[in-house]
C-alpha positions in Angstrom: 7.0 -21.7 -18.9 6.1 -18.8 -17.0 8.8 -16.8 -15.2 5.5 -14.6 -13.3 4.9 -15.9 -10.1 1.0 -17.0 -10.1 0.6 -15.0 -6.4 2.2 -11.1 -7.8 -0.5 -8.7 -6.3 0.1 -6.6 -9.1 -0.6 -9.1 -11.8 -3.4 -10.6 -10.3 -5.0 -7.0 -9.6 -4.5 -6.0 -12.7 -6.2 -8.7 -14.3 -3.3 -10.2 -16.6 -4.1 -13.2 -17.7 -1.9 -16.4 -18.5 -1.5 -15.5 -22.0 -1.6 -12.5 -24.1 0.8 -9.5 -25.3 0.8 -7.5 -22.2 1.6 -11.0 -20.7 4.1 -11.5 -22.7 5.5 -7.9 -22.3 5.7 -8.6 -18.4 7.4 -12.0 -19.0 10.3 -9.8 -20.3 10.2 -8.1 -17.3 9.7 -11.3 -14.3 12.6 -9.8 -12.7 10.6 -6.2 -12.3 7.5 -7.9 -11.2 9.8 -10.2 -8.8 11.1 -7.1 -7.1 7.8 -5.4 -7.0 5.9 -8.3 -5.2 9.4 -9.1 -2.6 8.5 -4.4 -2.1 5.1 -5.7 -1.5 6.0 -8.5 0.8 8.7 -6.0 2.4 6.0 -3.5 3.0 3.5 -5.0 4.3 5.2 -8.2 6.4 8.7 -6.9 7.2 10.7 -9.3 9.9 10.8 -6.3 11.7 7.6 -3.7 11.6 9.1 -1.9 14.2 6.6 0.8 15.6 4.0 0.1 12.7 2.1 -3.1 13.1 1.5 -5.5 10.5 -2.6 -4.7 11.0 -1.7 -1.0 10.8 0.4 -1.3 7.5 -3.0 -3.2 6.1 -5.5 -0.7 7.5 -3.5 2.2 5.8 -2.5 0.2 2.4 -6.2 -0.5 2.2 -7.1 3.4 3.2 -4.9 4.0 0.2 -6.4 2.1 -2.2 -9.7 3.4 -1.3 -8.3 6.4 -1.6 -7.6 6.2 -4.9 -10.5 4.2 -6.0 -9.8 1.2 -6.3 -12.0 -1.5 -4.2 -10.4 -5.1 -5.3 -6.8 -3.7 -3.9 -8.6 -2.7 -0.7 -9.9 -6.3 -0.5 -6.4 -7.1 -0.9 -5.4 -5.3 2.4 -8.1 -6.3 4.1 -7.3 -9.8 3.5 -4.1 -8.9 5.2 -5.4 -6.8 8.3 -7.7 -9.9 9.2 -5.0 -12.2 9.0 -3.1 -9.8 11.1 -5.5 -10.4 13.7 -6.2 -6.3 14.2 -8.7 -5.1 16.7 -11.5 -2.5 16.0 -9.6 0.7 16.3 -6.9 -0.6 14.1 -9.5 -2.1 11.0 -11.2 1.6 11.4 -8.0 3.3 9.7 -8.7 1.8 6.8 -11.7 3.6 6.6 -10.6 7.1 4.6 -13.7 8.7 6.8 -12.2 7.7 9.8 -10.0 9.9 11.4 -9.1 8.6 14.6 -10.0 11.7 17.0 -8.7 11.0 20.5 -5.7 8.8 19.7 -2.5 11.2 18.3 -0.9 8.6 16.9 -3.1 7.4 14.9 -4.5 10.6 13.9 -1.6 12.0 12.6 -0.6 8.5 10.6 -4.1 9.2 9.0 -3.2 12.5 8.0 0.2 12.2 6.9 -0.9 9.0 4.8 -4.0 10.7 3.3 -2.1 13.6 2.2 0.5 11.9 0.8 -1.7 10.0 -1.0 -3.6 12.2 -2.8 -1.7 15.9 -2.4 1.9 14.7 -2.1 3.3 17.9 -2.9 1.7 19.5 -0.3 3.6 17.8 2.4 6.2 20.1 4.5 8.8 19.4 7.1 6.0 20.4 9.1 4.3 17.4 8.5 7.3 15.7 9.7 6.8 17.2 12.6 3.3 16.4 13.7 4.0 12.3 13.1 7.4 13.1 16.0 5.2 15.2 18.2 2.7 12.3 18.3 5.2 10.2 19.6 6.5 8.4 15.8 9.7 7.2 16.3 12.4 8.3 13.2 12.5 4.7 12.0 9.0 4.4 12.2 8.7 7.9 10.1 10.7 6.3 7.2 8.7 3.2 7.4 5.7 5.1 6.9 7.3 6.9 4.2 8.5 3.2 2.5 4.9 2.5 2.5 3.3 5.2 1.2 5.7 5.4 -1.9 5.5 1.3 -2.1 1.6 1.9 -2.5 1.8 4.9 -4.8 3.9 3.0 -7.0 1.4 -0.2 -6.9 -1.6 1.3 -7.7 0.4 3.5 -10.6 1.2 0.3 -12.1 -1.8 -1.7 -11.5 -3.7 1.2 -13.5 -0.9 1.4 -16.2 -1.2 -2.5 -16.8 -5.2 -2.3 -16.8 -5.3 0.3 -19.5 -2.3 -2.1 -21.7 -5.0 -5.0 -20.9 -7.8 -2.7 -22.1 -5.8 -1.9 -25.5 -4.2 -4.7 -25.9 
């Protein structure tokens, strides 16, 4: 019996099937995988999102994932910013061309998402900056953080477990 629940985004990303060795290596770990899919959930649904809708979190987990090349997780989050119910402006951040010119806020979530997604040690206190002078709320700064670091992680271990499945 399977200790994996059948809906982890990260298993089902990955491709891991019902049986086989890396299967059975993540069995030993259920209790990983639990806490990466309740991050997930956490993420992307919290009780609370604050400043940082749920249609937001999708448009910039799915910017992400393009970002880093990798289409069926996009699907993923935009699965999620439909259910959301976002409007136009809000679907367009998950666009990585898209750089919302004419609306701070979003502009500068763009930019602080696209470069820590793909240069994150280029960011500076600086950057830190920019999100408060466009009106982003402390709170809603380290919820943007949360994310950012929740989808680095993701898509670091959806790759890992797709080269084990490749191997295996």
């Amino acid at each position: 019996m399977s200790d994996l629940s059948p809906n982890d985004i990260v298993i089902a990303q990955a491709g891991i099937g019902a049986s086989g060795s890396v299967r059975e290596a993540l069995e030993g770990r259920a209790d990983i995988m639990a806490m990466t899919q309740a991050t997930h959930d956490a993420a992307l649904k919290p009780g609370d999102p604050g400043g940082l809708s749920y249609g937001e979190r999708a448009a910039l987990a799915a910017r992400v994932a393009r970002l880093n090349e990798d289409e069926a997780l996009a699907a993923h989050y935009m699965a999620l910013l439909e259910e959301a119910g976002a409007d136009q402006a809000v679907a367009a951040m998950a666009d990585p061309a898209h750089d919302s010119a004419g609306d701070a806020r979003r502009a500068a979530l763009l930019a602080y998402t696209d470069l820590v997604s793909t240069h994150p040690r280029d960011t500076t206190p600086e950057d830190i900056e920019t999100l408060k002078s466009a009106g982003i709320s402390d709170a809603d700064i380290v919820r943007l953080s949360e994310l950012n670091a929740f989808l680095a992680y993701q898509i670091r271990v959806i790759a890992g477990l797709k080269l084990m499945r490749a191997t295996a």
